[in-house]
N, C-alpha and C positions, 0 to 999 in steps of 0.2 A: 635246742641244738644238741645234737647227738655226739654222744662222750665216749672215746675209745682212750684206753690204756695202753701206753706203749710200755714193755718193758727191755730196756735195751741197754747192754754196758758200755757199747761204745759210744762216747758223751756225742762227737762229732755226727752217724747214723742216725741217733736220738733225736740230736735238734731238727736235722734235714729232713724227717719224716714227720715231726711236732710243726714245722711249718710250712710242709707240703697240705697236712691236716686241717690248718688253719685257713688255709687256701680256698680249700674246699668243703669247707663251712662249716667244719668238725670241734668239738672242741676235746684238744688232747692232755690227757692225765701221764706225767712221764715219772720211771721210777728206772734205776739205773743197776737194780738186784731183783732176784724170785720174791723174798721174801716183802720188800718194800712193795711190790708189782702188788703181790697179794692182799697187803695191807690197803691197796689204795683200791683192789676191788673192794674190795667190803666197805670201804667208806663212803664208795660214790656209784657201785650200781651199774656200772657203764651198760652201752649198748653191744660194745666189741673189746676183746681184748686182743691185743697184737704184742706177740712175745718171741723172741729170740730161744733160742733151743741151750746154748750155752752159754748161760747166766752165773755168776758167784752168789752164793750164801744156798741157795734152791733153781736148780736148770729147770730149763723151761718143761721139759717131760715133767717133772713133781711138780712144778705151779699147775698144769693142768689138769693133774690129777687130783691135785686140791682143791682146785675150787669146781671139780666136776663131785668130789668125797663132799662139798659144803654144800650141794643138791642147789647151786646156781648155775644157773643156764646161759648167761655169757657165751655169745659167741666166741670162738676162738681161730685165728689165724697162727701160724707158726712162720716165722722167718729159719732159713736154714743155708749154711755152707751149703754148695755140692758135696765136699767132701763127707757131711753128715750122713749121705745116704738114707734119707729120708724115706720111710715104708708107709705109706697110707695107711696099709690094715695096721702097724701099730699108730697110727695121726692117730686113727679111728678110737683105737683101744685105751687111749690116754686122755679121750675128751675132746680133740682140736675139732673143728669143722673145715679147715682149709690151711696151705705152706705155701708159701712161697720161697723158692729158692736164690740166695744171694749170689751174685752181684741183681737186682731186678730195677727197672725201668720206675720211674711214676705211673704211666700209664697202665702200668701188670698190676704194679700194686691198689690203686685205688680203683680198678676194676676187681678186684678180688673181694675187698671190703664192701665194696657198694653189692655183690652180685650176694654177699655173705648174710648182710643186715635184709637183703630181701628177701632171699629164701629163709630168713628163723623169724621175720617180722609176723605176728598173730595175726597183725589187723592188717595185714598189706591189704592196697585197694587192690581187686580185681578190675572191677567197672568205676571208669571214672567218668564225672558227669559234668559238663559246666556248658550251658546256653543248650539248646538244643542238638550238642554234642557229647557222644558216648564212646570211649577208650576202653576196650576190651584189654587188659595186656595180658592175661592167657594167651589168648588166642588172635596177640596183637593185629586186629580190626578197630577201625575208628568207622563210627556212623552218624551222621546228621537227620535226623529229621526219620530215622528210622532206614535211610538208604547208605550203605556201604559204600565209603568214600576212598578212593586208591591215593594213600601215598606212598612215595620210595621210602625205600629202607632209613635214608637219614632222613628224611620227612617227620619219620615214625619217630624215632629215638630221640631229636631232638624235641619233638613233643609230648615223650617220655618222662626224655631229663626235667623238664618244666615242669611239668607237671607233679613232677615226685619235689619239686621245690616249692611250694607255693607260696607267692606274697614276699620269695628272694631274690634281691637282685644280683644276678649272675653278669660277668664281664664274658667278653669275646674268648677272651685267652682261654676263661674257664670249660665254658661251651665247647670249646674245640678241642681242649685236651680230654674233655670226659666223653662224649660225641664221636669226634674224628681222631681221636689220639693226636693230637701237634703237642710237642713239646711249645712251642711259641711261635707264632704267625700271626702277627698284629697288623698285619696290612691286608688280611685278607677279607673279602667280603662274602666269601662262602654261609657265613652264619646269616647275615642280610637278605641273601639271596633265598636262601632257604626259609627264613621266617617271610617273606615275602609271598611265596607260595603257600606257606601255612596259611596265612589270615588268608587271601584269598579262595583256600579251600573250607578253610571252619568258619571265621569272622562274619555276622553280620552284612558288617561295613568295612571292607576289607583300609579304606582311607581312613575311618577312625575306632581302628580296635579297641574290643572291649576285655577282648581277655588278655594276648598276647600282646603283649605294652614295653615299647621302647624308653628305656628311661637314658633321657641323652644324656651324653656323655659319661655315663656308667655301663650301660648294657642290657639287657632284656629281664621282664620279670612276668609271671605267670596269675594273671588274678582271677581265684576261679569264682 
């Protein structure tokens, strides 16, 4: 499970994004000062860090400058007022790799991070492989059997998102807010509908899948 640090003063922001985190399969380290934030990188390594720009004891500009002076590579996202007027070239200069500006959605945010951990990931897959199916996500193409298989756009992503999960089981809600962005739409069978085409366009046996697997009453998991 992938560990991001939040660091955030206000306790209430904190929780709500510690267990938006948690939602989404994350596990969150929270520290509620710079200097605490900093301490708990060094203790645990994370994959991301997620830091608030105006912090007490060390603002978030000198946490990232810190743990870019401690030659760790930590990604970094920056949360920020408007009012902050946030400059890229200095994001850049201080170490961040991405901000996001307050008040932001769920779905800004954990696109932000999921888009952040891919592009600094070493070993991201290019080619992913499972049955006699091949997932290019460069050059988002899927091919079976060596011939170029057309899916739509949400076809694609949602056999993205699976696939970058493997062996998880994900619920509807999940799928659809990381996918379609819904804050919540529990009645809808769009995700059904959609995996429904999938297996019949990858699957063997599209009546009894082998990769993309329905786990009732929980929601779908990816076995590759």
């Amino acid at each position: 499970m992938q560990k991001i640090v939040v660091v955030e003063d206000d306790e209430s922001l904190r929780e709500t994004i510690a267990v938006m985190l948690e939602r989404e399969g994350f596990s969150p380290i929270l520290a509620s000062d710079g200097r605490q934030g900093y301490d708990q990188i060094v203790a645990h390594r994370p994959n991301l860090l997620l830091t608030d720009l105006r912090l007490p004891e060390m603002n978030g500009s000198d946490l990232c400058k810190a743990v870019r002076a401690a030659q760790m590579t930590t990604p970094i996202i920056v949360l920020s007022a408007v009012c902050d007027e946030v400059d890229k070239v200095i994001l850049l200069e201080i170490g961040a790799d991405d901000y996001v500006v307050k008040p932001f959605g769920t779905r800004e945010l954990m696109a932000r991070i999921r888009a952040v951990l891919r592009r600094v990931s070493p070993d991201r897959q290019r080619i992913c492989r499972f049955g006699d199916v091949e997932v290019d996500t460069d050059r988002r193409l899927v091919f079976r059997n060596g011939e170029e298989i057309r899916l739509t756009p949400a076809e694609y992503n949602l056999l993205t998102f699976l696939i970058q999960n493997p062996g998880r089981i994900i619920s509807r809600d999940q799928i659809l807010n990381s996918v379609w962005g819904y804050q919540s739409y529990p009645n809808t069978r769009t995700v059904d509908a959609h995996m429904v085409k999938l297996r019949q366009k990858l699957e063997p046996e599209p009546a009894a899948p082998r990769y993309l697997l329905t786990m009732h009453g929980f929601g779908y998991r990816f076995n590759p």
